[in-house]
C-alpha positions as CSV (number, residue, x, y, z in Angstrom):
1,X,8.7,7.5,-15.5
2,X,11.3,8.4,-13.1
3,X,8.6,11.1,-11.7
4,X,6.1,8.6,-10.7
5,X,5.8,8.1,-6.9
6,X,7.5,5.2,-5.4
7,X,4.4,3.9,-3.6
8,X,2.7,3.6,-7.0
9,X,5.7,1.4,-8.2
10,X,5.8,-0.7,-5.3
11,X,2.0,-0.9,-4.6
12,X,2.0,-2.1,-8.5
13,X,5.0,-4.6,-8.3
14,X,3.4,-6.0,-5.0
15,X,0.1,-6.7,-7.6
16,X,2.0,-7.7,-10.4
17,X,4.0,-10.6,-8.2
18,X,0.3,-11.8,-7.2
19,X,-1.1,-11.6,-10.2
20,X,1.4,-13.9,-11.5
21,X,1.5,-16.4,-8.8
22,X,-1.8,-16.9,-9.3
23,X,-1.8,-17.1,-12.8
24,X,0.4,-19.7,-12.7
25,X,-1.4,-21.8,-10.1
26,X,-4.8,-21.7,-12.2
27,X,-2.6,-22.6,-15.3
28,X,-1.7,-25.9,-13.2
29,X,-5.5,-26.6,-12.3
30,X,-6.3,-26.3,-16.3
31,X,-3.4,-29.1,-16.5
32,X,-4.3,-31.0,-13.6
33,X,-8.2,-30.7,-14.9
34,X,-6.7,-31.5,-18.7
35,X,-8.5,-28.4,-20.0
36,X,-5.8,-26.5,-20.6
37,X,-4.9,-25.3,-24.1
38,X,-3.6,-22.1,-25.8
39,X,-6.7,-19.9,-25.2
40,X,-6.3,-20.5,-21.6
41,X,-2.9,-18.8,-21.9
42,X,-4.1,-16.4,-23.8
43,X,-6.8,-15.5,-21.8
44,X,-4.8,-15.6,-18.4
45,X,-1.9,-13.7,-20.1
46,X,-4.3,-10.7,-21.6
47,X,-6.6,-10.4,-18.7
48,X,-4.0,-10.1,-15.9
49,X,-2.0,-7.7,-17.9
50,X,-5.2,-5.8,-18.2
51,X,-5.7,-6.3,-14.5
52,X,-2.3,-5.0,-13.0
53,X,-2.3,-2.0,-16.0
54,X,-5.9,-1.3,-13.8
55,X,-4.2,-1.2,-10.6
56,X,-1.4,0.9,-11.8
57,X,-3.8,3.3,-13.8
58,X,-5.9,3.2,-10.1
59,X,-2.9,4.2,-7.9
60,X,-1.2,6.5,-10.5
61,X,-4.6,8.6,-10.6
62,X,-4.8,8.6,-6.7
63,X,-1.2,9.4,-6.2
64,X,-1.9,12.4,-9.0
65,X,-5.0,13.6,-7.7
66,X,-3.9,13.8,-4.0
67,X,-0.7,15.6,-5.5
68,X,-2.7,18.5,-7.1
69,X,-6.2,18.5,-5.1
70,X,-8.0,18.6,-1.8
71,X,-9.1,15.3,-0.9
72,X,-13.0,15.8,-1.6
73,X,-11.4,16.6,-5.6
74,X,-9.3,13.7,-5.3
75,X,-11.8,11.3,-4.3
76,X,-14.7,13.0,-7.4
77,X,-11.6,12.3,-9.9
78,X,-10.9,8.6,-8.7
79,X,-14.7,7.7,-8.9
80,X,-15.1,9.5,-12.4
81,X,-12.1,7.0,-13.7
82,X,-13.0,4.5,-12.3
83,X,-15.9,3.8,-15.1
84,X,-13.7,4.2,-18.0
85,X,-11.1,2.0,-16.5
86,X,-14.5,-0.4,-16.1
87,X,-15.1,0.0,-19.4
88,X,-11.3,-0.6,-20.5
89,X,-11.6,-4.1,-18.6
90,X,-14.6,-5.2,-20.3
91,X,-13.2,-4.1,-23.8
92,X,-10.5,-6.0,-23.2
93,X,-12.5,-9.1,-21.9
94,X,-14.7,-8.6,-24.6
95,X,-11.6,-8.7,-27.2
96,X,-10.0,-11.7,-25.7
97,X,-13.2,-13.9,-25.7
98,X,-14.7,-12.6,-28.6
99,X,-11.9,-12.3,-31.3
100,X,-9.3,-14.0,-29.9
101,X,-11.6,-17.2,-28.6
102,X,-9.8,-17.3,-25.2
103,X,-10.9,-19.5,-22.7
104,X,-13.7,-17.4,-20.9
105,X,-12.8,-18.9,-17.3
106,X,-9.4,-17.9,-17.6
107,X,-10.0,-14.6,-19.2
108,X,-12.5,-13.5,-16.0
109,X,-10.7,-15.6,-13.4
110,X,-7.2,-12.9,-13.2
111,X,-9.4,-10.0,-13.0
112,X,-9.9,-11.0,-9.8
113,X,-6.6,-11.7,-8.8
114,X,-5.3,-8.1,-7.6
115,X,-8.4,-8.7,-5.3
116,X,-7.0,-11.3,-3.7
117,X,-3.6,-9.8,-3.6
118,X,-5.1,-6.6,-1.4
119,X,-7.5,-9.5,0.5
120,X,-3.7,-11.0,2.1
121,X,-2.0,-7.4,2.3
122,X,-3.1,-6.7,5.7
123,X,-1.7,-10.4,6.8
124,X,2.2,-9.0,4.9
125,X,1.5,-5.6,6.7
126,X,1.1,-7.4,9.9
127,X,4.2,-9.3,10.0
128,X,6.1,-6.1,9.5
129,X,8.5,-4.4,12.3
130,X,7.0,-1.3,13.0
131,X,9.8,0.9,11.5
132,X,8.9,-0.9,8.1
133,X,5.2,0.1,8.5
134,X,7.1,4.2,8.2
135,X,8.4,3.1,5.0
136,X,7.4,4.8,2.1
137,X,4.4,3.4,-0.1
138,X,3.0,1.6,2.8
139,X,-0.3,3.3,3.7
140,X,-1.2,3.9,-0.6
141,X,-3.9,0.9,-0.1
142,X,-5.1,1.4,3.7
């Protein structure tokens, strides 16, 4: 691992930090609603794994492809992933709800979560000095 590019890491920790801030605040609404039981951890837990293992698998394959290939390559090889990482999420989705009997709301609900984490990015890129904006890993989701 100590190959892999730094903006991959830090693009991925940046997701991972959403991912579980918003975990934890739709664990509170099952409390506050009084849904919440052990499949909604479950769920929540295994689906925003699966989620920021997406993301990484996403920006490791574009930080590889632009590595080895003309951008026109790069782009065919992150598009032809892209399904079997599509496929990977429902499996996993399908596992969770199916044999596991997670709570379906909060098996779905995190896959949207690194969404929502590149939805605020711009706001975090904003605020930045420019100097910061120079700093490695910062253009890997522009």
């Amino acid at each position: 691992m100590s190959g892999m590019d730094p903006a991959v890491r830090k693009e991925t920790g940046y997701i991972a930090l959403w991912v579980i801030l918003l975990s934890v605040m739709m664990e509170a609404v099952f409390l506050i609603i009084r849904k919440w039981d052990l499949s909604v951890l479950l769920g929540n837990l295994g689906s925003a794994a699966a989620a920021t293992l997406n993301f990484f698998l996403l920006a490791w394959t574009v930080s590889k492809a632009l590595d080895k290939e003309q951008p026109k390559q790069a782009a065919q090889r992150v598009r032809a992933t892209a399904s079997l990482r599509l496929i990977g999420l429902g499996a996993v989705c399908a596992l969770l709800i199916g044999v596991a009997h997670t709570n379906v709301y909060a098996t779905l609900i995190p896959l949207l979560f690194p969404r929502i984490a590149l939805a605020f990015r711009p706001m975090k890129d904003r605020n930045r000095a420019p100097a910061a904006a120079e700093e490695e890993g910062s253009d890997l989701i522009d």
